[in-house]
C-alpha positions as CSV (number, residue, x, y, z in Angstrom):
1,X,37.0,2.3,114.7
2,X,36.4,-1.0,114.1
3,X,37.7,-4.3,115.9
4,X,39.1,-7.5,113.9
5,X,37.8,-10.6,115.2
6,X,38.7,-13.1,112.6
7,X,40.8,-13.1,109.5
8,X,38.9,-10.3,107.1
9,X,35.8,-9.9,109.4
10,X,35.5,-6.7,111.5
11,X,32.7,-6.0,113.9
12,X,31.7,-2.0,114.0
13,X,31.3,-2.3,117.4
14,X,33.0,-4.5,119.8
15,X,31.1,-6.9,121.7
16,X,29.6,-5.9,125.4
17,X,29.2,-8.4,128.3
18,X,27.8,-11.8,126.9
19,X,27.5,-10.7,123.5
20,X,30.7,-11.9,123.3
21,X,30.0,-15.6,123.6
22,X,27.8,-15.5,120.4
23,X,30.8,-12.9,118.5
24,X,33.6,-15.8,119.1
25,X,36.5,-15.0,116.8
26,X,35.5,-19.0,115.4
27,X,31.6,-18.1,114.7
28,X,32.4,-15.5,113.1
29,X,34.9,-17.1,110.8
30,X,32.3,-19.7,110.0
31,X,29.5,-17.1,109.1
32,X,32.4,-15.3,106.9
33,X,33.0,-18.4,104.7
34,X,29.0,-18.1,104.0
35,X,29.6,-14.6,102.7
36,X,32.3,-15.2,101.2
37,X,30.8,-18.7,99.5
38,X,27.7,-17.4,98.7
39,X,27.2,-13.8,98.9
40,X,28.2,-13.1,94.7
41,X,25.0,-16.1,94.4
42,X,22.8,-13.7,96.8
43,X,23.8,-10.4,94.8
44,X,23.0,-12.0,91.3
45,X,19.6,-13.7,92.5
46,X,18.8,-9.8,94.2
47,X,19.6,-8.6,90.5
48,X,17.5,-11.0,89.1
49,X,14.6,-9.8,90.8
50,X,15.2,-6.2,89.5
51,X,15.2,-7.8,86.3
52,X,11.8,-9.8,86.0
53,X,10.4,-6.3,88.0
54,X,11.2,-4.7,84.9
55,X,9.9,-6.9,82.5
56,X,6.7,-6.7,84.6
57,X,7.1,-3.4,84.4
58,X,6.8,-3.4,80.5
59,X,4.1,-5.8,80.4
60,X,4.9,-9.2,80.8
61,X,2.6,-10.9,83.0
62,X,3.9,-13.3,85.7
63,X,2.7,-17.1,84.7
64,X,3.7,-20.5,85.7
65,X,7.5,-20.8,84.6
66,X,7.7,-23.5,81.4
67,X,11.2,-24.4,81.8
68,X,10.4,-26.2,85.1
69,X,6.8,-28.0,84.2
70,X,8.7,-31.1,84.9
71,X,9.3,-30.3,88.3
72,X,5.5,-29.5,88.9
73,X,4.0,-32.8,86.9
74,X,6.9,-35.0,88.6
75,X,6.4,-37.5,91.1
76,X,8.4,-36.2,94.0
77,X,7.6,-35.7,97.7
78,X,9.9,-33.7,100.4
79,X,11.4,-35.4,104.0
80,X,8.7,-36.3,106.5
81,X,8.3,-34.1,109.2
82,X,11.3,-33.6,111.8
83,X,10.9,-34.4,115.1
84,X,8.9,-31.6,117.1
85,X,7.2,-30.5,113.6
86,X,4.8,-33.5,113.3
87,X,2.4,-31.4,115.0
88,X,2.4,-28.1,114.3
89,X,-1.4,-26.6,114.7
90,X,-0.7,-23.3,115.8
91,X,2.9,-21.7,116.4
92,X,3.2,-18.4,118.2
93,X,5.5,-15.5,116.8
94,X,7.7,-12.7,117.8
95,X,10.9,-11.2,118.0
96,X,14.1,-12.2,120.0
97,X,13.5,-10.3,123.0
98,X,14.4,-12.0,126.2
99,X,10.8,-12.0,127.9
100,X,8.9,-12.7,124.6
101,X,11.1,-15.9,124.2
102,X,9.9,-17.0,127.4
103,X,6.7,-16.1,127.5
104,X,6.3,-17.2,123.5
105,X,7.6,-20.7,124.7
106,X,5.1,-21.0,127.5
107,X,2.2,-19.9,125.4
108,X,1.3,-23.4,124.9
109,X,1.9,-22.9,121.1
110,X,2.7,-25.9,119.3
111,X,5.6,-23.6,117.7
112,X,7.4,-20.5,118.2
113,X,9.1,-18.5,115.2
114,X,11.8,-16.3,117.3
115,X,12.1,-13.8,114.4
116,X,15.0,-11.7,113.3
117,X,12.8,-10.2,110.7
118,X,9.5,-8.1,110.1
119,X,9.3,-8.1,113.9
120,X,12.8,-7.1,114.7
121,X,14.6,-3.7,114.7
122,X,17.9,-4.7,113.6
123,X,19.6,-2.6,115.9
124,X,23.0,-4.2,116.7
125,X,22.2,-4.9,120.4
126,X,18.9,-6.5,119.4
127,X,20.4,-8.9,116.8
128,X,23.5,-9.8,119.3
129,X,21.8,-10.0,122.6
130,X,19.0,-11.8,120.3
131,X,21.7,-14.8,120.0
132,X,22.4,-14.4,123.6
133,X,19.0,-15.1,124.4
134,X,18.3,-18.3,121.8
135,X,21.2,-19.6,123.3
136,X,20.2,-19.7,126.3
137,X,16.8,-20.8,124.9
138,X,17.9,-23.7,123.4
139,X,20.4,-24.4,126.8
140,X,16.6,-23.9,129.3
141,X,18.3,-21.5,131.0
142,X,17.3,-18.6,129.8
143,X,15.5,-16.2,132.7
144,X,14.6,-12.8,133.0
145,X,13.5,-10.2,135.7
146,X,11.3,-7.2,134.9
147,X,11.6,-3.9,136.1
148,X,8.6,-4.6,138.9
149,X,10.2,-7.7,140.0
150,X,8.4,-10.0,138.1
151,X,10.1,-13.1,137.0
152,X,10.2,-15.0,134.2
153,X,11.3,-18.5,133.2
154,X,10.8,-21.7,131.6
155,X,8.0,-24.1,132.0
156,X,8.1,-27.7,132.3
157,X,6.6,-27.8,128.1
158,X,7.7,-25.4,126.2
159,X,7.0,-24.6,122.3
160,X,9.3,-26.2,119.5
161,X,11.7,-23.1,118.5
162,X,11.5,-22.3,115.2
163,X,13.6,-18.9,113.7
164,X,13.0,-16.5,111.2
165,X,16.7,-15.1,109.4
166,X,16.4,-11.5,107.5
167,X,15.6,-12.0,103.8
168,X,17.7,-11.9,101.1
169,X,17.5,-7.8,100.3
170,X,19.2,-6.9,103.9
171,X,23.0,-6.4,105.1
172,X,24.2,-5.9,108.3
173,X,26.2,-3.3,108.5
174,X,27.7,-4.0,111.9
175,X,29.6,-7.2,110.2
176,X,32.4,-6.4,107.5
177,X,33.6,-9.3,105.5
178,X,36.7,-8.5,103.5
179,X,35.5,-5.0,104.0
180,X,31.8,-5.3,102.9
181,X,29.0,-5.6,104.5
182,X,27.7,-9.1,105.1
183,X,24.1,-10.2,104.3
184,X,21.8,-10.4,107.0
185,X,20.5,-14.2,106.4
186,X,24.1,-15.6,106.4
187,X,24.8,-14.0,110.0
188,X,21.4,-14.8,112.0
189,X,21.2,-18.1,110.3
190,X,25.4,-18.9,110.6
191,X,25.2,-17.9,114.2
192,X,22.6,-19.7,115.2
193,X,23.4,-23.1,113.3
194,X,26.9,-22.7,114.7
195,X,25.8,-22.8,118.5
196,X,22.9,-24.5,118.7
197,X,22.6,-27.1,115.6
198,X,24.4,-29.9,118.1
199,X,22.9,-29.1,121.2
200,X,19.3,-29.0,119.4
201,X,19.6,-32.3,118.0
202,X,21.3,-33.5,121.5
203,X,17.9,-32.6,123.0
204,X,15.5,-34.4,120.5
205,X,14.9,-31.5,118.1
206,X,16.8,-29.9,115.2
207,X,17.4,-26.1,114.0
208,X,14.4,-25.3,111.9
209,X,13.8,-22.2,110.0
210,X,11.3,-19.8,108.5
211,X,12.4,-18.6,105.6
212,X,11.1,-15.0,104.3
213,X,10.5,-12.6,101.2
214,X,11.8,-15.2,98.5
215,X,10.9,-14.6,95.2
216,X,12.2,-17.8,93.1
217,X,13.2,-21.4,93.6
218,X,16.4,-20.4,92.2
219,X,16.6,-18.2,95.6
220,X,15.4,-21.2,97.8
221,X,18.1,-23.3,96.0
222,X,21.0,-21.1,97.5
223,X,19.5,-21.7,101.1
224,X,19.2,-25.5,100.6
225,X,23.1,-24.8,99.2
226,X,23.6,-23.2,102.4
227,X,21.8,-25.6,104.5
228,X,24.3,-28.4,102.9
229,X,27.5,-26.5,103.5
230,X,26.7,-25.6,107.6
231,X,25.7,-29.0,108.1
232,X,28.6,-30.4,106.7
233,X,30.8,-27.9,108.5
234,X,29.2,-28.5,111.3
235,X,30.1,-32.8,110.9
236,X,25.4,-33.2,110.9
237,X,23.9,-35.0,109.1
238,X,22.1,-33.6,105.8
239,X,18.6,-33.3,106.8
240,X,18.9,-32.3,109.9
241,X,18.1,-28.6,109.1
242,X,15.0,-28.3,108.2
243,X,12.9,-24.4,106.9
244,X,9.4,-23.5,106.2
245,X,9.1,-21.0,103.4
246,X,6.8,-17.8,103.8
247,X,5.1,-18.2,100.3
248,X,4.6,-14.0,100.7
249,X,5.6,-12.4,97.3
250,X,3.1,-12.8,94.5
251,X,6.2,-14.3,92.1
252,X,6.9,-16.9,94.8
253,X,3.0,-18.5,94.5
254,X,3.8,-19.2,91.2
255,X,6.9,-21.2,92.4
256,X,5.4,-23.2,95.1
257,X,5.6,-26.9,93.7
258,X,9.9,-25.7,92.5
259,X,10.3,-24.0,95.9
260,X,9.6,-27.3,97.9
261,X,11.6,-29.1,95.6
262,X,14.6,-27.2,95.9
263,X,13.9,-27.7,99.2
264,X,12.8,-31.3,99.4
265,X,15.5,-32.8,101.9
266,X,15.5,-29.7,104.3
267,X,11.5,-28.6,103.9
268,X,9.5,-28.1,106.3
269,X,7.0,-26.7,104.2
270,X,4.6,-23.3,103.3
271,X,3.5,-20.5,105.0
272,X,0.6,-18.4,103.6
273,X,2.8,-15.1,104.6
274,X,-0.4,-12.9,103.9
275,X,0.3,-9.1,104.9
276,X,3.8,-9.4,103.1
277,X,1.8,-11.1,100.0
278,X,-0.8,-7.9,100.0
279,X,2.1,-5.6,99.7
280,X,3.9,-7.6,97.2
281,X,0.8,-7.8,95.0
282,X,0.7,-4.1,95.2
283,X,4.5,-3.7,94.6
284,X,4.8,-6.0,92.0
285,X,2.1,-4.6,89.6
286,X,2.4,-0.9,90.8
287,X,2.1,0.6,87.1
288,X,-0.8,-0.9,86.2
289,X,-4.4,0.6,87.4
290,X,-6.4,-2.5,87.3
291,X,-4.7,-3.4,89.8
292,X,-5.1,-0.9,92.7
293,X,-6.1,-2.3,95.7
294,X,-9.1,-1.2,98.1
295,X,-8.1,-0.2,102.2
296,X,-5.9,-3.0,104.1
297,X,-9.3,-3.8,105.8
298,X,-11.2,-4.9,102.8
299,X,-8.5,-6.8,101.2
300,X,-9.7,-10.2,103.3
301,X,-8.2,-13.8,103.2
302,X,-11.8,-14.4,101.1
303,X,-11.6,-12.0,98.0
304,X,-10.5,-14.0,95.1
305,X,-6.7,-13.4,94.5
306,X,-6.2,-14.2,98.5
307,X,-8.4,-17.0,98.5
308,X,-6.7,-18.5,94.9
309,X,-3.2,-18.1,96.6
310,X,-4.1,-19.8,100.1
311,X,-5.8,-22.7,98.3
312,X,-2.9,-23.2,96.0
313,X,-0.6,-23.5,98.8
314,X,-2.7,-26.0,100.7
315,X,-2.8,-28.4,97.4
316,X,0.8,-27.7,96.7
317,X,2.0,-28.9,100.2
318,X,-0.2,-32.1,100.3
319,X,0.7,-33.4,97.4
320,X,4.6,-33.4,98.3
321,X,4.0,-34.4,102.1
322,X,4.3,-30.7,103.2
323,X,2.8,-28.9,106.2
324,X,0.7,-26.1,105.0
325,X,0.8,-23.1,107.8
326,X,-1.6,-20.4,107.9
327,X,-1.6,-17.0,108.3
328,X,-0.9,-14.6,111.4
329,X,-3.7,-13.3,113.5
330,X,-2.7,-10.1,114.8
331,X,-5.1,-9.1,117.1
332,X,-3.9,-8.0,120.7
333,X,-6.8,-8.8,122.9
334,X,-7.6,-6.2,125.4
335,X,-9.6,-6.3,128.4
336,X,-10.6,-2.1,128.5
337,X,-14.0,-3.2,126.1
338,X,-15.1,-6.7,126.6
339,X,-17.4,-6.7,123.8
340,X,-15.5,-5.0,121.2
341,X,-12.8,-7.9,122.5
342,X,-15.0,-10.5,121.8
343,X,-16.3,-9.3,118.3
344,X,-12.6,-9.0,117.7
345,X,-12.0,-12.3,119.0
346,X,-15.0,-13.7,117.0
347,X,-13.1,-12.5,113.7
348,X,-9.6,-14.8,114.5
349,X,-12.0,-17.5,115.3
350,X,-13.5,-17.8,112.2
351,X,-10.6,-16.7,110.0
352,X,-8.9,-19.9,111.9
353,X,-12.0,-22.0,111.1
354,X,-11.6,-21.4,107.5
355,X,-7.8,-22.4,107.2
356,X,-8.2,-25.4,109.2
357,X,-11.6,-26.4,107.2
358,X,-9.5,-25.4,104.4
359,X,-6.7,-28.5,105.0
360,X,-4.3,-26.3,106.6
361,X,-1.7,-27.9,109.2
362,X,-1.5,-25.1,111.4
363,X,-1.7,-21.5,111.9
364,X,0.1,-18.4,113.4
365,X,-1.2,-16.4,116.1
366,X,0.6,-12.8,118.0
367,X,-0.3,-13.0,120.8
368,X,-0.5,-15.9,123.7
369,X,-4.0,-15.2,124.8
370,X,-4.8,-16.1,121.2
371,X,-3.3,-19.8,121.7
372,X,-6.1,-21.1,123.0
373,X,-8.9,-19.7,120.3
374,X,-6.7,-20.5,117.6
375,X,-6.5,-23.9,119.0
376,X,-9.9,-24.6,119.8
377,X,-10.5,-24.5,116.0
378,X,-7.8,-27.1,114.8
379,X,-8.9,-29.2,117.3
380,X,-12.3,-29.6,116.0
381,X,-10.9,-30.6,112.3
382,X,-8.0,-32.2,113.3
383,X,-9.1,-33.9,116.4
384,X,-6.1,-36.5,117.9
385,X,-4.0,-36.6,114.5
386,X,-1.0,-34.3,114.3
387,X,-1.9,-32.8,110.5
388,X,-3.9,-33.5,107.5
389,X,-1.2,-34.1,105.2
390,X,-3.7,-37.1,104.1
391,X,-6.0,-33.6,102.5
392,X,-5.3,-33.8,98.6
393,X,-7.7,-31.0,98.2
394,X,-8.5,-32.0,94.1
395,X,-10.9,-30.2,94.3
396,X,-8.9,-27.2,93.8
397,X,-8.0,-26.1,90.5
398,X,-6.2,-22.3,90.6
399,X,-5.4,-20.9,87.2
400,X,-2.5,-17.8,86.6
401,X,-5.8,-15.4,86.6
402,X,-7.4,-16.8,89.5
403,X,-3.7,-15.5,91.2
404,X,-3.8,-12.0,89.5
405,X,-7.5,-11.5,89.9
406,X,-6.7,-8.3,91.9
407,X,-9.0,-6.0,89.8
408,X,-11.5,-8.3,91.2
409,X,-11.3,-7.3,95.1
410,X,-14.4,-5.7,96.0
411,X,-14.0,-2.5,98.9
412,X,-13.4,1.5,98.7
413,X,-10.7,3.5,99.4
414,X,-12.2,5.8,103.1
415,X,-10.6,9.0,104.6
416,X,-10.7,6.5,108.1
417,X,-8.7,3.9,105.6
418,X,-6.4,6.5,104.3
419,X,-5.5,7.8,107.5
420,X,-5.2,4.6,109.3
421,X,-2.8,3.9,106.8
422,X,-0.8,7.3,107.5
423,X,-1.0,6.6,110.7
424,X,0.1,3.3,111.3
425,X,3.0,4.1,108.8
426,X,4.7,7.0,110.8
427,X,3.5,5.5,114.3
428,X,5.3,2.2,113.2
429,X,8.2,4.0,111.4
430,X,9.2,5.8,114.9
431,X,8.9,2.3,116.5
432,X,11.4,1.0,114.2
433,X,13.9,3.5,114.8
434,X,13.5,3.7,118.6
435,X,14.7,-0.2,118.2
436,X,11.1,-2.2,118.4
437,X,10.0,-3.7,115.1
438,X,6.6,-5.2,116.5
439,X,4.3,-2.6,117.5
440,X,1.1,-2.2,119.5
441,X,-1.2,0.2,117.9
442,X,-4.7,1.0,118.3
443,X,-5.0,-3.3,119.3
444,X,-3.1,-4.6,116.6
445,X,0.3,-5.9,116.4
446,X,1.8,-4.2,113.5
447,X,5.3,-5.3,111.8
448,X,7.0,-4.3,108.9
449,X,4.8,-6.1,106.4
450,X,1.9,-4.4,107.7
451,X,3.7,-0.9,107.8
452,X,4.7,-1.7,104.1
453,X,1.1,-2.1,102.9
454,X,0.4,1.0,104.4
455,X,3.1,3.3,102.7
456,X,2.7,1.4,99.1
457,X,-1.0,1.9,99.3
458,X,-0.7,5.7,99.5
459,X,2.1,5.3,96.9
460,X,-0.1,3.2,94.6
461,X,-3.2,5.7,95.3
462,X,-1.7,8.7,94.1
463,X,0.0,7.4,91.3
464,X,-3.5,6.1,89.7
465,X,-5.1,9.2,90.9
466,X,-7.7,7.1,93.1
467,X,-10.8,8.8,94.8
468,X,-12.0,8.5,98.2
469,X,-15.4,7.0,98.2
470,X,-16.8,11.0,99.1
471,X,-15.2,11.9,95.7
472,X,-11.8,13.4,96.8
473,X,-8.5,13.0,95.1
474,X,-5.6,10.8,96.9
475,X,-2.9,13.3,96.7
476,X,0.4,14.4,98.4
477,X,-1.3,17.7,99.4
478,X,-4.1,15.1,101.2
479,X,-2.1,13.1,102.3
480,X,0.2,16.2,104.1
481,X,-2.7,17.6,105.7
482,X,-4.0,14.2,107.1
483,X,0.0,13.1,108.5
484,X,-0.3,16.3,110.6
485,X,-3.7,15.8,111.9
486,X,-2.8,12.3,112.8
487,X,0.7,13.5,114.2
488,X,-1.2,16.0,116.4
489,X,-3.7,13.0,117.6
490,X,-0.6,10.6,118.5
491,X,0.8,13.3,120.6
492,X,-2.5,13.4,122.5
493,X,-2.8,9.8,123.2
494,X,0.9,10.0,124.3
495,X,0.0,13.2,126.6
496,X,3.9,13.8,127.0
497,X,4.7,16.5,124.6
498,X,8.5,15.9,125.7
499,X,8.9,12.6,125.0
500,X,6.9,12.8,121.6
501,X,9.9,15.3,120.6
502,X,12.5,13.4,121.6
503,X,11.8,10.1,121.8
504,X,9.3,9.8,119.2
505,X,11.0,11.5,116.4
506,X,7.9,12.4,114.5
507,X,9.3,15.2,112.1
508,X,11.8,11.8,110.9
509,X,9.4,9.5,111.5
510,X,6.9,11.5,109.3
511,X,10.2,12.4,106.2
512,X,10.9,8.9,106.3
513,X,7.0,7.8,105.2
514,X,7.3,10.4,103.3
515,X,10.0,9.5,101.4
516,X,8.5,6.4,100.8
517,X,4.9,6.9,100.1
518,X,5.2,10.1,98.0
519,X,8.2,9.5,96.5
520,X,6.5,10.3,92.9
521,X,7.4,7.3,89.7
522,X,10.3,6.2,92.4
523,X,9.0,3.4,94.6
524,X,11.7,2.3,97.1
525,X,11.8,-1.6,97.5
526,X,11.3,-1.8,101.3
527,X,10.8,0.9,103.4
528,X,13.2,-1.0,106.6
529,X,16.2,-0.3,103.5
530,X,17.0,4.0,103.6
531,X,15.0,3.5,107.8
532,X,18.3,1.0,108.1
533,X,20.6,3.9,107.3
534,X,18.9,6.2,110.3
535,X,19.1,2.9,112.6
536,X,21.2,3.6,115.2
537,X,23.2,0.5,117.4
C-alpha cells in the first residue's frame, strides 16, 4: 500500500511521528517537479557514463577533453567564498544521525559534511528522521538523550553545516513520482533546500553542498541547473547555494578546470575524494592488467597517480579562486594501546602536513579527537589567514600519464591484504544492511568507498590472475576458504553466536560480496545498488 501525498508522488510508507514535518504534502511537491524537470537529464548523463566505460573498455584512453580547451585556457574565476566557508581548514564528517550531528558540530571543526551518502544506510527511517534532525540543526534546537542518560546538545560555536546528497546512480525507492522511483540527489537535496535554504541565510550562512561520484562537467552542469531552479522557486537569490565537488572518479580529474566552471556562481570548490578515486581507478580500467593495483594499504596519497591527481586539484582550484579540500583521515583513535595510538596518530599528522604544505585549504577528518591534530598542522602553514587561495602552485605541471600512471604504484598483493579486504567487505556489507553505513572496524572508520575498494580489488585480482607475494593464485576457491576463516574470526570477536545469526546476517552478508567480488567478466557498478534491493525500511 502506498499513501498519496501530493499530486503523482506516493510515499511507500507513510510518515511516523515528526517525520511528517519534513514529508509535507508541499515539499514533496517541490522535490517532484525536480524529478519530473530533470530526472530524463539524470538518466541520459547515467547512460553516458556506460557509454565512455565502454569505449574504455575497447581501448580508448581517457585524456583531456578537446572540445572544451577553451574552458581550461580561459580567463575565468568562480564566486568568492560564502560566508562561513572563508575558512575552511578542517571539516568533520558523518552521517545524519542525531548524536553525530551534535557531537560533529561541537567537534570544533571548521566544517561538518552531514552526509546522506557513503556514510549513510539509506534505510527509509534514516533518510527521513535524517531531515528531522538537520532541521532541527539548522533551527539550534536539536538535542538528544542516550540510552545511559547522557545528554547531548549544542554549544555556544558550532561547525558551518555542510551536506552531502546521494550521487547521481541512486533512487529512492520509498518516493514514487508519477509512479517511478525518484533519484536520490533530487530528494535529500530538494528537502533540504526547501526547509532550511531561508532560515540558513536568516542566520548568516547559506545551504552548501558536497557533491559526490560525478563523472563529467556535463553532470555538474545539471546540478548548477538544479541549483538555479530551487533558488528561484524558493524567491533566493542565485548564488546563494553554493557545493564543493568530490573530485573522486578518475574521469572527473580530467574535468576539474569544466567542473568549476559549470559550477562558477554556486562553487565552493574540490575535494580530493581519495578512497572513492582508488576504486574508481580500479573500476574504470578493470580490463586492462597494467593496471592492477597493489593492497589498499600500499596504494598511499604519495605513489604517483595519487600524488598527480591531488596536485592537479590544488593548481586547478587556485587558479579559479577555489578552496582545495583534502582528503579524509579515517582513523578512530583508541585509548586500549597508547602507542600503537600514537604511531597511528603520527600517520594523520603527517598525511595532513603534506596537504597543507601542498596548498591545500583544508582537510577532512572522521573522528572529533582528530580535530585538533589535523588542526595543529594547518595552523602552522596557514597561520591567521583563512586559506591560501593566493598558492598558484606553477610549479606543477601534471600530464594525462602522470594521471594514469597506475602501473607505476609500487606494493604486493599479501594473504593479510587479501583477507583484510574480505573481511572489511562482508563485516561492512552486514553493517549496511543492519541500517549503519559508517562502520568501526579493527580502528578504522570504514564507508562505502572503502568497502568498494575492497570488493573490486578481489574482483580485479582474479580476473588478471594476480599472485600473492608467497606465489599463490587469487582465486574464487581462495578467496572462499579465506571468507569463512574470517567469518569464523568475526564471530569470535563478537562472542554472541546468537546475535551473529541473526543480527549479523553473515551467510547474506558473505552472498552479497560475493556477488560482487566474484562475479566473473560481470563487474556490478556499486556494490550499495543489488545491497539496496535487500535494504529494508
Amino acid at each position: 500500500m502506498t499513501t498519496t501525498v501530493a499530486a503523482g508522488v506516493e510515499l511507500t510508507h507513510p510518515p511516523e511521528g515528526r517525520q511528517a514535518e519534513v514529508l509535507s504534502g508541499e515539499a514533496l511537491a517541490f522535490v517532484a517537479e525536480l524529478e519530473r524537470r530533470f530526472g530524463s537529464r539524470r538518466r541520459e548523463l547515467l547512460q553516458a557514463r556506460a557509454e565512455r566505460r565502454a569505449r574504455w573498455a575497447a581501448g580508448e584512453m581517457l585524456d583531456f577533453r578537446p572540445e572544451t580547451r577553451e574552458v581550461r585556457e580561459g580567463d575565468w574565476s568562480v564566486a568568492p567564498p560564502a560566508r562561513g566557508l572563508e575558512d575552511r581548514r578542517v571539516e568533520i564528517t558523518g552521517p545524519v544521525d542525531r548524536k553525530m550531528i551534535i557531537n560533529a558540530l561541537n567537534s570544533g571543526a571548521r566544517g561538518f559534511m552531514a552526509d546522506f551518502e557513503d556514510s549513510l544506510s539509506p534505510t527509509w527511517t534514516n533518510v527521513a528522521n535524517g531531515h528531522v534532525n538537520l532541521a532541527d540543526a539548522v533551527e539550534g534546537t536539536i538535542e538528544f538523550t542516550a540510552d545511559d542518560g547522557r545528554e547531548y546538545r549544542l554549544g555556544d560555536k558550532v561547525a558551518t553545516l555542510l551536506v552531502r546528497p546521494r550521487g547521481w546512480h541512486l533512487d529512492d525507492k520509498h518516493v514514487l513520482v508519477d509512479g517511478r522511483a525518484i533519484t536520490g540527489a533530487f530528494l535529500d537535496a530538494g528537502l533540504f533546500l526547501f526547509h532550511n535554504a531561508r532560515r540558513l541565510l536568516d542566520k548568516g550562512r547559506g545551504p552548501y553542498f558536497y557533491l559526490p561520484k560525478t563523472e563529467s562537467h556535463l553532470e555538474a552542469r545539471l546540478w548548477n541547473d538544479v541549483f538555479c531552479h530551487c533558488q528561484d522557486a524558493l524567491g533566493i537569490e542565485r548564488g546563494s547555494v553554493r557545493a564543493t565537488v568530490l573530485i573522486e572518479t578518475l574521469p572527473a580529474a580530467f574535468e576539474m578546470e569544466e567542473i568549476l566552471y559549470e559550477l562558477r556562481e554556486h562553487s565552493a570548490g574540490l575535494n580530493a575524494g581519495r578512497w572513492d578515486y582508488i576504486f574508481s581507478a580500479i573500476k574504470t580500467f578493470r580490463e586492462r592488467p597494467e593496471m592492477v593495483l597493489p593492497q589498499r594499504n600500499d596504494v598511499k596519497m604519495t605513489v604517483p597517480f595519487m600524488r598527480a591527481y591531488t596536485e592537479l586539484l590544488v593548481k586547478t582550484c587556485h587558479r579559479r579562486g577555489a578552496h582545495a579540500m583534502g582528503g579524509m583521515a579515517a582513523l578512530i583513535p583508541s585509548r586500549r594501546d597508547p602507542e600503537a595510538n600514537e604511531k597511528a596518530i603520527a600517520g594523520v599528522r603527517a598525511d595532513k602536513e603534506r596537504e597543507a604544505t601542498d596548498g591545500f585549504d583544508g582537510t577532512w577528518v572522521a573522528h572529533p579527537d582528530l580535530v585538533p591534530v589535523a588542526t595543529e598542522e594547518f595552523d602552522k602553514v596557514l597561520g591567521d589567514r583563512p586559506n591560501q587561495l593566493d598558492r598558484q602552485r606553477d610549479d606543477v605541471h601534471v600530464t594525462a600519464d602522470d594521471l594514469l600512471d597506475l602501473a607505476s604504484t609500487p606494493g604486493a598483493i599479501t594473504e593479510e591484504g587479501l583477507r583484510n579486504d574480505v573481511n572489511v567487505g562482508i563485516q561492512y556489507i552486514s553493517s549496511w544492511l543492519r541500517g549503519n553505513g559508517a562502520a568501526a572496524i579493527y580502528g578504522l572508520m570504514e564507508d562505502a568507498a572503502t568497502a568498494e575498494i575492497a570488493r573490486s580489488q578481489v574482483w580485479q585480482w582474479i580476473r588478471h590472475g594476480a599472485e600473492l607475494d608467497d606465489g599463490r593464485a587469487v582465486t574464487p576457491e581462495l578467496v572462499r576458504q579465506l571468507e569463512g576463516e574470517e567469518l569464523e574470526r568475526i564471530r569470535s570477536e563478537i562472542g554472541d553466536d546468537e546475535w551473529f545469526e541473526t543480527q549479523g546476517r553473515p551467510r547474506e552478508s558473505r552472498e552479497l560480496f560475493e556477488s560482487v567480488a566474484l562475479t566473473g567478466e560481470d563487474f556490478v557498478e556499486f556494490l550499495t545498488l543489488p545491497a539496496y534491493e535487500r535494504l529494508e525500511p
